[in-house]
C-alpha positions, 0 to 999 in steps of 0.5 A: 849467155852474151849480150849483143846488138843486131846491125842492120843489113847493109844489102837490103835498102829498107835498112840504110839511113836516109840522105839528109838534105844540106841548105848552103846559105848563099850571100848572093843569089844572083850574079848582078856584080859580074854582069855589071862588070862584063856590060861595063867592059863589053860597052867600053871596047865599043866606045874603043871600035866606034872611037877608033873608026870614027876618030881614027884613035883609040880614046879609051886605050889613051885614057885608061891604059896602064902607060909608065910615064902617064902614072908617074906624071899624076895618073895613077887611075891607071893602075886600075883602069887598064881593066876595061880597056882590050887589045882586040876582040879576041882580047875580050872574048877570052877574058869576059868568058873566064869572068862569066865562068868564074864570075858566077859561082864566086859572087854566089861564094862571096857575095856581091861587095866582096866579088867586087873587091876582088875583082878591082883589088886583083886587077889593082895589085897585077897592073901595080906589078907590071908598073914596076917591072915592066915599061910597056903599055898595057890593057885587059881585064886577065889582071883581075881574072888570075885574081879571080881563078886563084880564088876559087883555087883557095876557096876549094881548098880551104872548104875543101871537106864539103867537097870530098874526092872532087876537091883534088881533081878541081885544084888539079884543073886550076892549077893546069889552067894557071899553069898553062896561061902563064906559060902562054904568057911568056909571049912577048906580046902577053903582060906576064907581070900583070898576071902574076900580080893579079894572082898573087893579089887574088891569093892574098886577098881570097885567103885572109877574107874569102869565104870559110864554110862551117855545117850548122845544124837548126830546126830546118836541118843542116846548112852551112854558113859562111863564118868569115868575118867581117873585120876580116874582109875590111882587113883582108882589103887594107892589106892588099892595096896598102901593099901594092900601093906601097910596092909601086912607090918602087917607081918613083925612088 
């Protein structure tokens, strides 16, 4: 005579364990940095049209796009302001919807201080880049939106086993996206430098202090929390912009 134990039917649904329900503790409930940002940006491309009607010259661009010889002269502003200022409504149309479709679930996933850091930290390091190689004038928030998708790039692969089999397709569709943008961005007309610092900005930052989900278990069930760091994001934010800062010094020597 043995002893053994009876498992359950896997056929008959009375017997499967029930789904347990996961809270995901947020640090943002609602998107107001993006908003923000894409109110900001819609209301200076207005004062860009109104200026360029009324006054026959683009106040906005002479100001706040990222121009060499302006930099050098003591403008430095310009190594950052060059995202709120577009080139026509095409421009802007393309870059306010990559922000409200990646804006979104990223100050969910950051919260509303490291969204922005982001943001501005991407758009610092892409229009440093372009500073240093290349000599044209140049405007658009895509700086900060490569920034932003590789983020997300980083923020999937790095929780990656809270998404399962979906991880794989969604880095592959990011890394399309990117691919193919950088590729159009060999036009002659499209600041590739200010893409690929953007990106490489994003990367760095997002990878030091982006968000690193861990499963909790409470009296509530489960949940998942964001154990990143504080020291981390402070520091995550020093690295970027010392390196960039230092990086544009290239310029001057």
């Amino acid at each position: 005579m043995s002893n053994y134990s009876q498992n359950p039917n896997p056929d008959d649904p009375s017997q499967q364990p029930k789904p347990q329900r996961v809270r995901i503790n947020l640090p943002a409930k609602k998107p107001y940095v993006m908003y923000t940002i894409l109110g900001l940006t819609i209301l200076v491309y207005l004062v860009q049209m109104a200026t360029n009607y009324f006054l026959g010259v683009d106040l906005a661009s002479a100001y706040l796009a990222k121009v060499n010889s302006m930099i050098l002269n003591g403008q430095f502003w310009r190594l950052i302001s060059p995202i709120l200022v577009h080139g026509s409504i095409t421009h802007i149309g393309f870059n306010m919807y990559a922000l409200y479709i990646f804006g979104q679930n990223l100050e969910y996933q950051y919260g509303h201080g490291r969204f922005l850091l982001l943001y501005l930290l991407s758009g610092f390091a892409g229009n440093v880049v372009s500073f240093v190689m290349s000599t044209s004038p140049s405007v658009g928030a895509s700086t900060a939106i490569f920034g932003m998708v590789a983020a997300q790039g980083v923020f999937i692969f790095r929780n990656r086993k809270f998404f399962g089999d979906r991880a794989r397709g969604i880095l592959m569709n990011i890394a399309f996206i990117l691919g193919i943008n950088l590729v159009l961005g060999l036009s002659p007309m499209i600041d590739n430098w200010g893409h690929l610092g953007g990106l490489l900005g994003g990367l760095v930052f997002s990878w030091t202090a982006g968000p690193l989900w861990k499963m909790q278990v409470d009296v509530n069930g489960y949940h998942l929390e964001d154990q990143q760091e504080k020291h981390n994001i402070v520091f995550g934010a020093l690295v970027v912009f010392i390196a960039f800062a230092a990086l544009s010094m290239v310029r001057w020597f």
